[in-house]
C-alpha positions as CSV (number, residue, x, y, z in Angstrom):
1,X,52.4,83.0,-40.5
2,X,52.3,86.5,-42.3
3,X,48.7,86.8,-41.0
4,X,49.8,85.8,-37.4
5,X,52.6,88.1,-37.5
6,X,50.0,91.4,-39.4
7,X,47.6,90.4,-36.2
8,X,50.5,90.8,-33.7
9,X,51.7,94.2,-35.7
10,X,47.6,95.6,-35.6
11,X,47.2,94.5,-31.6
12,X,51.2,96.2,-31.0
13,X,49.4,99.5,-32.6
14,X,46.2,99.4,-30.6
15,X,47.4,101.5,-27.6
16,X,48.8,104.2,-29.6
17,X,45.5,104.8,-31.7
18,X,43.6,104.8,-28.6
19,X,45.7,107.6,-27.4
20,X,45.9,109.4,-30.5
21,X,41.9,109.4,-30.6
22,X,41.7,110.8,-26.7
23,X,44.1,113.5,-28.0
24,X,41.9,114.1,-31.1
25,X,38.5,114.0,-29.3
26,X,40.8,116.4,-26.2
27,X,41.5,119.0,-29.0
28,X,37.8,118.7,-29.8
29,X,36.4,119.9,-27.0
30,X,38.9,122.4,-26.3
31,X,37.6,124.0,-29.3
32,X,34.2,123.3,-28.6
33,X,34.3,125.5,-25.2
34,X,36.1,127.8,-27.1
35,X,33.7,128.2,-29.7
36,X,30.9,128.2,-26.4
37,X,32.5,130.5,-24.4
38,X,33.9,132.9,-27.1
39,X,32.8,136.3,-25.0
40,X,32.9,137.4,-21.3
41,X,32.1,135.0,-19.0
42,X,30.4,134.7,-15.8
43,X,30.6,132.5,-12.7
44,X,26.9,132.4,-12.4
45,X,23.5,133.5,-14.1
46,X,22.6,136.0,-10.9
47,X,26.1,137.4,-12.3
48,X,25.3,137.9,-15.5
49,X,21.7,139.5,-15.0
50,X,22.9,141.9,-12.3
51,X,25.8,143.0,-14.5
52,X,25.7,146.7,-15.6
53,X,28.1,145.8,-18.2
54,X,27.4,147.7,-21.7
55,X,29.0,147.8,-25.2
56,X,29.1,143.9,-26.0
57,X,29.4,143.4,-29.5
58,X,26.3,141.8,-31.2
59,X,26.2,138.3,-31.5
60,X,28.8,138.2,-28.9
61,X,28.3,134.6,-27.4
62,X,28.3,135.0,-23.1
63,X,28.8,132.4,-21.4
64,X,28.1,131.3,-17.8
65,X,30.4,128.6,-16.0
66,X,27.7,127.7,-13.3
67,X,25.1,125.9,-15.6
68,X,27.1,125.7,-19.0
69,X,24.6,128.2,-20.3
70,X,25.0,130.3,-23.4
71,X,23.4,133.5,-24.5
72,X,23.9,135.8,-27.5
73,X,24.2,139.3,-27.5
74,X,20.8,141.0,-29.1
75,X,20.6,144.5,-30.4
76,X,18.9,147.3,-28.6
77,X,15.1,147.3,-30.0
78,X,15.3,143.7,-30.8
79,X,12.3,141.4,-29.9
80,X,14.5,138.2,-30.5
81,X,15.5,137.9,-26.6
82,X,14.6,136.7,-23.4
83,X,16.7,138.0,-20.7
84,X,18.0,141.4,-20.1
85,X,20.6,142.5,-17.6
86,X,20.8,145.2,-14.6
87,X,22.9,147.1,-17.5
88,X,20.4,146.5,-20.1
89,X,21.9,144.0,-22.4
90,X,19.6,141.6,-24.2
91,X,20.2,138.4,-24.1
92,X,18.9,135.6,-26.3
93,X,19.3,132.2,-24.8
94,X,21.1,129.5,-26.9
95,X,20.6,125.9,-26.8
96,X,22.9,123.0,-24.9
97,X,26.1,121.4,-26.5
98,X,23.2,118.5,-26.9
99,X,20.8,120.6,-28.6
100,X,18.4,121.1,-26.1
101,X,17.7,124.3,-23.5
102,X,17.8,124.0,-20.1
103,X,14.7,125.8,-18.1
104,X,17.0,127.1,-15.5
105,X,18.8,129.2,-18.4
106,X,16.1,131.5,-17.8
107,X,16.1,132.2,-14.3
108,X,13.1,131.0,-12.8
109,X,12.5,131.1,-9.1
110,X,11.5,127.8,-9.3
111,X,10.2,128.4,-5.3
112,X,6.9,127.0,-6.1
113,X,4.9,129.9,-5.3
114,X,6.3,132.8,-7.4
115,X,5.3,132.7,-11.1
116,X,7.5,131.1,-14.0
117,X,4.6,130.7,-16.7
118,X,5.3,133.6,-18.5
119,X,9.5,132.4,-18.4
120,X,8.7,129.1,-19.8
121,X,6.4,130.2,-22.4
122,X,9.2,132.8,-24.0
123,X,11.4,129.4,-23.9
124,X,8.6,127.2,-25.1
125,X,8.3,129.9,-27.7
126,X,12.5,130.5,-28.8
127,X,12.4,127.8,-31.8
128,X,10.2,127.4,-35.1
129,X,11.1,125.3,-37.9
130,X,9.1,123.7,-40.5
131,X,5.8,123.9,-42.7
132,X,3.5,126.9,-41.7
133,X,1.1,124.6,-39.8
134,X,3.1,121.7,-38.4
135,X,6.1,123.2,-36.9
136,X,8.9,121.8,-34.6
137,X,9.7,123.8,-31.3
138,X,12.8,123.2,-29.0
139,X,12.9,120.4,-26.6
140,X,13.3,122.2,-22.7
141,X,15.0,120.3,-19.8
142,X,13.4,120.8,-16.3
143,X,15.8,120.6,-13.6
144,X,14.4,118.7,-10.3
145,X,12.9,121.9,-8.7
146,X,9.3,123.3,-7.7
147,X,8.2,125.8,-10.3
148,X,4.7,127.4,-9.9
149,X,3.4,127.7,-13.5
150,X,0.3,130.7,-13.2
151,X,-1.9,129.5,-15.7
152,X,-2.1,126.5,-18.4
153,X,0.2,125.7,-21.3
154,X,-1.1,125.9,-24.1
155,X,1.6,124.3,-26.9
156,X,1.5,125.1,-30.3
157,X,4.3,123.9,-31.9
158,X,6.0,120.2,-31.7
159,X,8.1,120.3,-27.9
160,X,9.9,117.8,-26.3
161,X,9.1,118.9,-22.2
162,X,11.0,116.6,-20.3
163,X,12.6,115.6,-17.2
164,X,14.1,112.7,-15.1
165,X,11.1,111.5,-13.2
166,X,9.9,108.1,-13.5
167,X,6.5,108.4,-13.1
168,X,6.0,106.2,-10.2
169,X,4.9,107.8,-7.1
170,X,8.4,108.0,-5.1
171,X,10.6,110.0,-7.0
172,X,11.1,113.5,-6.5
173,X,11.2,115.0,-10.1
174,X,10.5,118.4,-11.5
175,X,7.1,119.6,-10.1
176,X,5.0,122.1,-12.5
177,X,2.3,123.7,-9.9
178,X,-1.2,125.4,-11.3
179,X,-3.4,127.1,-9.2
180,X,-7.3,126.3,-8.7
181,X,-9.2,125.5,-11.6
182,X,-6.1,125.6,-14.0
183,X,-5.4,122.5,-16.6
184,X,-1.9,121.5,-17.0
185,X,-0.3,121.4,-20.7
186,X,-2.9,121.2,-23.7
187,X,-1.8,119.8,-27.1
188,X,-3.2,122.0,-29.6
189,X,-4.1,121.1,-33.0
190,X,-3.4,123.7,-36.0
191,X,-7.3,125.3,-35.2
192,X,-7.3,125.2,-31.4
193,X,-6.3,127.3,-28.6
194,X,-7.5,128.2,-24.9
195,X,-10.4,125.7,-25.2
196,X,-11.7,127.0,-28.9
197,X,-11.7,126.9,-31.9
198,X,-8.9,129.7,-34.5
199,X,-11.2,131.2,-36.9
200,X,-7.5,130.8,-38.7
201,X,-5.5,128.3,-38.0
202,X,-2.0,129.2,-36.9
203,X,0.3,126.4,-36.0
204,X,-0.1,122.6,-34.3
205,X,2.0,120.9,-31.1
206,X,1.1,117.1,-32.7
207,X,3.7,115.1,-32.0
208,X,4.6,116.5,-29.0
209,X,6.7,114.4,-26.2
210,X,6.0,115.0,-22.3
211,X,7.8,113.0,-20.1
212,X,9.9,112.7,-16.6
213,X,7.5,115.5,-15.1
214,X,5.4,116.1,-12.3
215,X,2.4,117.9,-12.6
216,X,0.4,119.4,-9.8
217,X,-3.3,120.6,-10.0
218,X,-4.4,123.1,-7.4
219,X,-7.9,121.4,-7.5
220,X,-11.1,123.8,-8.3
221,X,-14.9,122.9,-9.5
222,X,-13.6,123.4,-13.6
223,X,-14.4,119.7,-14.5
224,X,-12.7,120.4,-18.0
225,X,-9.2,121.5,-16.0
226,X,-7.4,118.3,-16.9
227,X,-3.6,117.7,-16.3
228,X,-2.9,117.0,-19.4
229,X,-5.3,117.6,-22.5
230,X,-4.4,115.7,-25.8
231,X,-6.2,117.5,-28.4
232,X,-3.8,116.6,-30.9
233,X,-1.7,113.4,-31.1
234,X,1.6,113.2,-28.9
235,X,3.6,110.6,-26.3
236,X,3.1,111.3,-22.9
237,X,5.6,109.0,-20.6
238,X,6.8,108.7,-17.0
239,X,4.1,111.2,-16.0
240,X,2.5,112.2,-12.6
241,X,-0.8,114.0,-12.9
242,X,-2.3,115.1,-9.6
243,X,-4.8,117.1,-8.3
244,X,-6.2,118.0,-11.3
245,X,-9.5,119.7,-11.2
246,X,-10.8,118.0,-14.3
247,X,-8.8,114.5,-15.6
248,X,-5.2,113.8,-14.9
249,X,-5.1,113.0,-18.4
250,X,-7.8,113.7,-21.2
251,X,-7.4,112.6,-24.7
252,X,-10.6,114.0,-26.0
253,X,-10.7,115.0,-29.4
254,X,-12.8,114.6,-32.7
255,X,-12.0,116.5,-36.2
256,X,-16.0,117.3,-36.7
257,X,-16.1,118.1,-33.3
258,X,-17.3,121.5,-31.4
259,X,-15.3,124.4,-30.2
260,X,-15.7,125.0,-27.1
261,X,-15.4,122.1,-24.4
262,X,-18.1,122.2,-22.3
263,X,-20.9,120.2,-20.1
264,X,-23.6,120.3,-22.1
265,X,-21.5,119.9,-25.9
266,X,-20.5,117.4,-27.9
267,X,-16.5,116.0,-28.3
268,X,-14.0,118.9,-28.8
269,X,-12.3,120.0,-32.1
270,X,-9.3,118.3,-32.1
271,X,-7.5,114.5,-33.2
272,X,-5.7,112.7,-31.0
273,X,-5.3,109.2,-33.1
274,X,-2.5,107.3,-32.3
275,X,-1.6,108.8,-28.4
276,X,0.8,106.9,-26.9
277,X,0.6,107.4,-23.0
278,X,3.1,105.1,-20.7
279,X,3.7,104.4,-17.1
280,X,2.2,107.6,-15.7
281,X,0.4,107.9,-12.0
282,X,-2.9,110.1,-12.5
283,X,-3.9,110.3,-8.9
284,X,-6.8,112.2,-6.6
285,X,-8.6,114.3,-9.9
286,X,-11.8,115.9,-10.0
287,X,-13.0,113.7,-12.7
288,X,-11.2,110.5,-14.3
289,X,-7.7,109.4,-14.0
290,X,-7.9,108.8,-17.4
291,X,-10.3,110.0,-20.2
292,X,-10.0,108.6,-24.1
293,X,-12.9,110.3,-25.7
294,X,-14.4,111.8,-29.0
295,X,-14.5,110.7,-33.0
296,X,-10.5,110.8,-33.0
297,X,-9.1,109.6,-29.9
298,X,-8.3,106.0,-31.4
299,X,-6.0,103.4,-31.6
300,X,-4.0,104.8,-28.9
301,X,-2.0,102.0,-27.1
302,X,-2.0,102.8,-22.9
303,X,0.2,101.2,-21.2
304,X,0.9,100.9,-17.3
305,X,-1.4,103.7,-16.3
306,X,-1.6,103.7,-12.3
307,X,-5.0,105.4,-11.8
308,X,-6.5,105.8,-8.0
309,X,-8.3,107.7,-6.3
310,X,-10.0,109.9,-8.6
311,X,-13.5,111.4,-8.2
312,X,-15.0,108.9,-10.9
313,X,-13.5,106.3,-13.5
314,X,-9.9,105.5,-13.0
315,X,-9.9,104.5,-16.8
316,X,-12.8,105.5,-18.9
317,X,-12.7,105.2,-22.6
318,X,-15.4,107.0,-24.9
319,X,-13.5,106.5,-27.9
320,X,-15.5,106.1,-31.4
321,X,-12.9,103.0,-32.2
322,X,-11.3,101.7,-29.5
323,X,-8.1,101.9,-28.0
324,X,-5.2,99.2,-26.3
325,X,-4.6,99.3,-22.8
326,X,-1.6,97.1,-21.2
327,X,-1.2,96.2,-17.3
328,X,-2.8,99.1,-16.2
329,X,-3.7,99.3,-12.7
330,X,-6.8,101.1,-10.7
331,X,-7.9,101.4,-7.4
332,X,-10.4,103.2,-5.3
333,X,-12.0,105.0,-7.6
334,X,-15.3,107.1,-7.7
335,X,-15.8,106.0,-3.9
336,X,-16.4,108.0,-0.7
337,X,-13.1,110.4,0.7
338,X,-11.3,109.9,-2.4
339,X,-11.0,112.5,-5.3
340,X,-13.0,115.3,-4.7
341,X,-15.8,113.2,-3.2
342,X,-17.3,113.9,0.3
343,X,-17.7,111.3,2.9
344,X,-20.9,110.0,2.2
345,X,-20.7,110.6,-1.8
346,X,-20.1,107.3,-3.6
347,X,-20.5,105.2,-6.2
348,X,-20.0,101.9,-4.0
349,X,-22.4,102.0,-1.1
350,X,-23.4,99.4,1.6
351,X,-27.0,98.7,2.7
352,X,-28.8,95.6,4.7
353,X,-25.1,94.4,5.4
354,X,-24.4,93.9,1.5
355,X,-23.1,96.7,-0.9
356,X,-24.0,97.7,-4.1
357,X,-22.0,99.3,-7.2
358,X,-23.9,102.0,-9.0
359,X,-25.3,100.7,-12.3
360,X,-23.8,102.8,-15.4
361,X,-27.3,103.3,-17.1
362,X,-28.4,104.9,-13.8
363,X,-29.4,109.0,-13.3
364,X,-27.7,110.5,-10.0
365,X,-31.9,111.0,-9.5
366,X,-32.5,107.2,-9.6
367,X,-29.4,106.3,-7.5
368,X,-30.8,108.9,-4.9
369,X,-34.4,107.3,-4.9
370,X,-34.2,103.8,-5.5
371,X,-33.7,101.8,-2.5
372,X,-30.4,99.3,-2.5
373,X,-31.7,95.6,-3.7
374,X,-35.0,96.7,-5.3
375,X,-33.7,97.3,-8.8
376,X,-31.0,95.9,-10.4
377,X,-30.5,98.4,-12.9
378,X,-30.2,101.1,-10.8
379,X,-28.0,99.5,-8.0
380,X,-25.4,96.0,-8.8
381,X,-25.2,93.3,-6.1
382,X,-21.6,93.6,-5.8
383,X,-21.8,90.7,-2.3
384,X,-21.7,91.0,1.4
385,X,-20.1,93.4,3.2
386,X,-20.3,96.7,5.6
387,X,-19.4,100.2,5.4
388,X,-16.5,101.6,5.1
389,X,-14.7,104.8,5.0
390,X,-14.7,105.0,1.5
391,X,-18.1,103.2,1.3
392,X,-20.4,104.9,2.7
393,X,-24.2,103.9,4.0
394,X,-26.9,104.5,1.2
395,X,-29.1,107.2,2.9
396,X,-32.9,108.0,1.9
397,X,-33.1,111.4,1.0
398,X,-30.1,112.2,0.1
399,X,-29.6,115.1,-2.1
400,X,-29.3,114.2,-6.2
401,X,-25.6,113.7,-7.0
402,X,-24.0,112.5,-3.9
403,X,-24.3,108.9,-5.6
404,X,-23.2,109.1,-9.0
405,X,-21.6,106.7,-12.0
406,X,-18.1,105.5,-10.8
407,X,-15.4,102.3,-10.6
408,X,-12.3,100.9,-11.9
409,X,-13.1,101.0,-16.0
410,X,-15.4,102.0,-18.2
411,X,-16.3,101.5,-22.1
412,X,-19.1,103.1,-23.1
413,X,-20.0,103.4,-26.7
414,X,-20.7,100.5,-28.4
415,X,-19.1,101.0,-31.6
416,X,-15.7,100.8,-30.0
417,X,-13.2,97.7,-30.4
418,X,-11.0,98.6,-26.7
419,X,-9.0,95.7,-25.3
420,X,-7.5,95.4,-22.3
421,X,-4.5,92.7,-21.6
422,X,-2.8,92.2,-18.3
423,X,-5.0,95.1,-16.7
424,X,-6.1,95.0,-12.8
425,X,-8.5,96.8,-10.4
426,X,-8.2,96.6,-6.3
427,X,-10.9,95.2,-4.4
428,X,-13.1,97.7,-2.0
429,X,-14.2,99.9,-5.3
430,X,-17.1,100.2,-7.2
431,X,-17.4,98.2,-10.3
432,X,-16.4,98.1,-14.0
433,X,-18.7,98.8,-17.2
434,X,-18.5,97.5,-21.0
435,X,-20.2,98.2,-23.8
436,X,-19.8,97.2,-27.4
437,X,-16.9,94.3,-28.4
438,X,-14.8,94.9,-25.5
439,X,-11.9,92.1,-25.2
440,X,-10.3,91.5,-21.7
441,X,-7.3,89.0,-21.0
442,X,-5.6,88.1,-17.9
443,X,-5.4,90.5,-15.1
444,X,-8.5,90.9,-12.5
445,X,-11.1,93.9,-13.4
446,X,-13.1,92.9,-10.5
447,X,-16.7,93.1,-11.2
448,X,-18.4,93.7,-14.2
449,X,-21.6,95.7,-13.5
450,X,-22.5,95.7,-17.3
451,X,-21.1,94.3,-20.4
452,X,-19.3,91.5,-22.0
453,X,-15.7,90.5,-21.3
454,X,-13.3,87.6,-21.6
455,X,-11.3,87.4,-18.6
456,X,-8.9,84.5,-16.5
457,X,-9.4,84.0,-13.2
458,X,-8.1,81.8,-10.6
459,X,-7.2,78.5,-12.1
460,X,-6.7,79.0,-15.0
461,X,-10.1,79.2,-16.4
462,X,-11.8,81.6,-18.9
463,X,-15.0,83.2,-18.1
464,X,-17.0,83.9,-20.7
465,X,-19.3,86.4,-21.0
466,X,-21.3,87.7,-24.1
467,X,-19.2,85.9,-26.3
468,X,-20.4,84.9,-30.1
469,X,-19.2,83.0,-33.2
470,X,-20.6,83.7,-36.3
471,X,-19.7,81.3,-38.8
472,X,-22.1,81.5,-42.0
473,X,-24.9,80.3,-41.5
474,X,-24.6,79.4,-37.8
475,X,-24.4,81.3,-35.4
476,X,-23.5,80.8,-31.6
477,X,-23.5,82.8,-28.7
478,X,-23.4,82.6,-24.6
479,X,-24.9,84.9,-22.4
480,X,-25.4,87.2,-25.5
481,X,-28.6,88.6,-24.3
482,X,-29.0,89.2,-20.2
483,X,-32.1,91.5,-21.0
484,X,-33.7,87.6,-22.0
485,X,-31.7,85.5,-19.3
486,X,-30.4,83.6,-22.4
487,X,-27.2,81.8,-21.6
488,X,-26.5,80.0,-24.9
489,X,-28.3,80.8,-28.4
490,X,-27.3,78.6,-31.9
491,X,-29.1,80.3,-34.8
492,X,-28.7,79.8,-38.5
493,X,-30.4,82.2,-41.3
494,X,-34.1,80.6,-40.5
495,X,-34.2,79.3,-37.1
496,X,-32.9,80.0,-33.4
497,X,-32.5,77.7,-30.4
498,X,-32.0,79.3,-26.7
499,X,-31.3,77.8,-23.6
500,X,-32.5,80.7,-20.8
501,X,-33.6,81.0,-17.4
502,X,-37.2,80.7,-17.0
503,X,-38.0,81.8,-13.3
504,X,-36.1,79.3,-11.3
505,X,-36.4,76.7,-14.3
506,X,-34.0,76.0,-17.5
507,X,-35.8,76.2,-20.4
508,X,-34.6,75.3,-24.7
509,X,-37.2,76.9,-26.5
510,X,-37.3,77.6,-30.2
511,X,-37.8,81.6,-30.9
512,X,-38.2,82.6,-27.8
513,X,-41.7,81.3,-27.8
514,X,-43.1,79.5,-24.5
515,X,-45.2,76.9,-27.2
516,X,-42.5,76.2,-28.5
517,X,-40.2,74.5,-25.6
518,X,-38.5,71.6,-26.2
519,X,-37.0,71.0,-22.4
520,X,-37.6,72.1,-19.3
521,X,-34.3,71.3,-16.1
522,X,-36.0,72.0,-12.9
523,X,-33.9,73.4,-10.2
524,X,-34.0,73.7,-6.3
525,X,-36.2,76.0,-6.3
526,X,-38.6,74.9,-8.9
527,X,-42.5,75.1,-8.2
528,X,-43.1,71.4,-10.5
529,X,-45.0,69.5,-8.3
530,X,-45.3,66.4,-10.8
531,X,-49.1,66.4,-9.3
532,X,-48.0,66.1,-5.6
533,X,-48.7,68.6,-3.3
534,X,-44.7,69.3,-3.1
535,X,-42.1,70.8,-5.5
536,X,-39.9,68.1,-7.3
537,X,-37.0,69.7,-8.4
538,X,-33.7,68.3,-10.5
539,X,-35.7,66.9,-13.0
540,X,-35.5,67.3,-16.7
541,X,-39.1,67.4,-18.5
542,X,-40.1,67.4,-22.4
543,X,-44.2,68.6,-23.6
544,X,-43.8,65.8,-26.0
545,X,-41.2,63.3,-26.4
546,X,-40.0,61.8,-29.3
547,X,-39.0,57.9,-29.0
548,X,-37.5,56.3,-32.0
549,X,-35.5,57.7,-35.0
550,X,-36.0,58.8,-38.8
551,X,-39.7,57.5,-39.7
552,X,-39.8,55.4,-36.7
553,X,-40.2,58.0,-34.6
554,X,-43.2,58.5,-32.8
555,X,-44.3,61.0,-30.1
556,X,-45.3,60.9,-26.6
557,X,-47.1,63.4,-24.0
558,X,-49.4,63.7,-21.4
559,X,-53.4,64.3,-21.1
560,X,-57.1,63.9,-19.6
561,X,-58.4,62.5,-22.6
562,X,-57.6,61.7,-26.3
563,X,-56.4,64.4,-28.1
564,X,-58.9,67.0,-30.4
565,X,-56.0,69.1,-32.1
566,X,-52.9,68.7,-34.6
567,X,-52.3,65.8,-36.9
568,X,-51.2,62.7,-35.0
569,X,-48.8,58.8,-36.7
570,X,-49.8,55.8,-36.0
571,X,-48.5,54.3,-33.0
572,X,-48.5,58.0,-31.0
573,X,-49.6,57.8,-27.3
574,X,-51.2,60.1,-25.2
575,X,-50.9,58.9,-20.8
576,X,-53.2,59.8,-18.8
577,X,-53.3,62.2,-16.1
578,X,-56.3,60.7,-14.6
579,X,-56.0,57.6,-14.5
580,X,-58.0,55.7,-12.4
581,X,-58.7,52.1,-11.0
582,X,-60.5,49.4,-13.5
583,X,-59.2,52.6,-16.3
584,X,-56.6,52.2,-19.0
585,X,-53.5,53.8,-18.7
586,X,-53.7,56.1,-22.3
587,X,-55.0,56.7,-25.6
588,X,-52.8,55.4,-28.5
589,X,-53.3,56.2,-31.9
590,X,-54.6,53.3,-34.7
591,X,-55.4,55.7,-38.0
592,X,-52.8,58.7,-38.7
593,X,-54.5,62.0,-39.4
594,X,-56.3,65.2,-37.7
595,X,-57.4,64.6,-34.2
596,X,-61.1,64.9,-33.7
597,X,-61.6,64.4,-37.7
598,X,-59.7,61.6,-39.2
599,X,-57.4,60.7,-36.5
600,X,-58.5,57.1,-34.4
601,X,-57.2,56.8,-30.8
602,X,-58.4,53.8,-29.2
603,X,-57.8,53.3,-25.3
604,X,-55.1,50.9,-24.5
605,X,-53.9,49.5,-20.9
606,X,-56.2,48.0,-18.4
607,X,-55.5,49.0,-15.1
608,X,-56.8,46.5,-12.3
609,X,-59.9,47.4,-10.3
């Protein structure tokens, strides 16, 4: 009863500590604006800047009503500030209630043609805490607006760039705007700036978060002006990337690496381990939608990356390591009238009513010469099918480069351990490359112009390519080797077995030697003739068959005539090939030894006149 009646008491109390608290939290944020606006206000920030107002106090906090923004008062001479006013007041602009500053704070024209680099950069550059490389700045809001940003970012402390945008194509967010041949934001690590190397280092932007924004290239010839370049490691989310001269994204970084990023270098100085890019749209770029390359751009997990029509790759990982992508999606890359790519430039071309994906391994000089169907390595059967206006007709003649290396995904350095779950590619584009361990699950790459991949298709089935189990001392492995038409190989420390195509035959032959087959499946097409004067195919044939078991076993094969090689048992037969009316049918053998020494084959099976 006494807890019944306590619970009664407590729920009887419940509406008067609820208004006690609003009053509390009320008084709260009275002194809260108090404390924000504790100077002369203004209705707006066009007030405040055209204000010839003198003789504010220093420190004085100023506030403006339209925006919520706060600025303190700076000295004369100071270099701490960012705005100044008609009157000449310095202002120095002061975070959010929240903790974070609010690009508009500064006034930019946010048009889309008039400049605001040099405005964000004094923002980008207002905070600095931490050790004397690795150093947090402050995180900037970006209001939905169009702001044209002159030349690239170049971060150098830990940001948080941010704004509401999903990254999905049909959202109007904040759009950053670079002119021609301008990357985006770079990531800088402690010894890199403006594409080279700090003879001493100054400060890093790893860990670095860039999200909810839309960024627009101003396209160019400047294959290394990517959207976004992760030299150092960051998260980059709900991202558009557009435009872009060079990648939409590039995470291209190695710790022994060069420099200077050029076209005839190695990987960039940089690491980018452990980038975490999701749900971003890289979209019409000069280059790649998305680039993972270099000594240190591992282990990265990429997850719903939308990457289309781009110049080349839509996903192309050159990572030492390997990466993770998740249900990432590409489509119509590398192909003609997408990118940067001219009408008849293309990696996907049509010729003799079939079309053909551009083999990985191929030089633009090969894929200019070599005729459509004549080499394999040079140009992929990818099936039937006409042109189009993104595939164009393979032309003689045409100048070197307007066919070049292109498709949905790429991996290609060996060494690397990338998988790929869930992922997908859109029909009509060239095809997808793999080299080294690559893993594949679910999803639908397309076609695989080179490589080995494990990937589901339509009914459920697996199709296994270039897979292997090594279990000491055996050793299994299906299509392991297409350079030798090998399908399936078992090998232990001393021995292999393969089962390969042998011109239109099947063939099991032990170490790859052609004296050493044990079976031969003939096909449709096979050119056994079984001594007729016409092929007969479907049948399986042995060189010598064994009939029998342990030391009953005993061996037969074909000939013209008794045998004068090898060592031959007792009860071995040898049918002849010529037989003949009033003949015998074979030799079989009566004393076991060395044919045409101590060997005895005696003829056996009268055969009528």
């Amino acid at each position: 009863m006494t807890n019944q009646y306590n619970l009664l008491k407590v729920e009887a109390l419940a509406p008067i500590l609820t208004e006690m608290d609003t009053k509390v939290q009320a008084a709260k944020d009275s002194a809260d604006k108090a404390e924000l606006f504790d100077g002369p206000q203004f209705d707006t920030l066009h007030d405040m800047l055209a204000s010839t107002l003198t003789g504010f106090a220093v420190d004085t906090i100023i506030g403006v009503r339209e925006g919520g923004f706060r600025y303190r008062v700076r000295p004369g001479g100071s270099t701490d500030f960012q705005l100044t006013s008609a009157g000449g007041t310095l202002y120095r602009v002061l975070p959010t209630e929240a903790g974070h500053y609010n690009f508009a704070c500064m006034n930019p024209a946010a048009d889309g043609v008039t400049d605001d680099w040099a405005k964000l950069i004094a923002l980008i550059d207002v905070e600095r805490t931490g050790t004397p490389w690795y150093v947090s700045g402050p995180s900037i809001f970006f209001p939905s607006a169009n702001y044209y940003i002159g030349q690239t970012i170049e971060l150098k402390a830990s940001v948080h760039l941010w704004g509401r945008a999903s990254g999905l194509q049909r959202d109007s967010p904040a759009k950053l705007i670079f002119p021609e041949n301008s990357g985006g934001i770079v990531v800088n690590r402690y010894n890199t700036i403006n594409n080279t190397v700090e003879a001493v280092p100054t400060t890093a932007a790893d860990a670095s978060i860039i999200e909810g924004l839309y960024l627009q290239g101003g396209g160019g010839d400047n294959v290394f002006g990517h959207g976004i370049w992760a030299r150092g490691r960051c998260v980059i989310r709900n991202v558009r990337s557009w435009g872009f001269s060079g990648c939409g994204i590039a995470v291209w970084a190695a710790s022994n690496g060069l420099g200077t990023h050029t076209p005839t270098s190695g990987d960039p100085q940089g690491n980018a381990n452990l980038t975490w890019v999701s749900t971003v749209s890289l979209r019409y770029n000069g280059v790649d939608g998305l680039r993972v390359d270099g000594y240190d751009a591992n282990a990265g997990y990429f997850e719903a990356v939308d990457s289309g029509g781009n110049s080349r790759y839509g996903i192309r990982d050159s990572s030492f390591l390997g990466n993770t992508y998740v249900a990432c999606h590409t489509v119509g890359n590398g192909v003609a009238n997408n990118g940067f790519n001219a009408a008849d430039s293309s990696s996907f071309v049509t010729f003799g009513g079939r079309r053909y994906s551009a083999h990985p391994d191929a030089t633009e000089t090969e894929l200019s010469a070599t005729e459509p169907g004549t080499d394999e390595t040079v140009w992929v059967d990818s099936g039937l099918g006409g042109t189009h206006s993104t595939i164009p007709l393979w032309v003689s003649g045409k100048p070197v480069g307007t066919y070049f290396n292109g498709g949905a995904y790429m991996c290609d350095n060996a060494n690397a351990r990338n998988v790929f779950i869930g992922c997908y590619s859109e029909s009509g584009a060239s095809g997808s490359s793999f080299a080294g361990p690559c893993l594949v699950l679910g999803g639908a790459i397309g076609l695989v112009v080179k490589g080995s991949v494990v990937q589901g298709t339509d009914g459920g089935k697996i199709t296994a390519k270039g897979f292997s189990s090594d279990t000491s001392p055996v050793t299994v492995s299906v299509a392991g080797n297409e350079g030798n038409n090998e399908v399936l190989s078992f090998a232990d420390e001393e021995d292999v077995f393969r089962i390969k195509r042998s011109g239109a035959d099947w063939v099991l032959n032990n170490k790859n030697l052609n004296s050493r087959i044990a079976f031969t499946i003939h096909g449709g097409n096979t050119a056994l003739n079984c001594g007729t004067s016409e092929a007969k195919p479907y049948i399986m044939s042995f060189p010598v068959l064994g009939v029998g078991k342990g030391g009953d076993l005993r061996r037969q094969t074909t000939g013209s005539g008794a045998p004068t090689g090898y060592t031959w048992g007792k009860g071995d037969i040898v049918w002849s090939v010529a037989a003949a009316a009033a003949g015998k049918c074979g030799w079989i053998c009566t004393t076991a030894g060395t044919a045409g020494s101590t060997a005895v084959f005696k003829p056996f099976g009268a055969i009528d006149a």
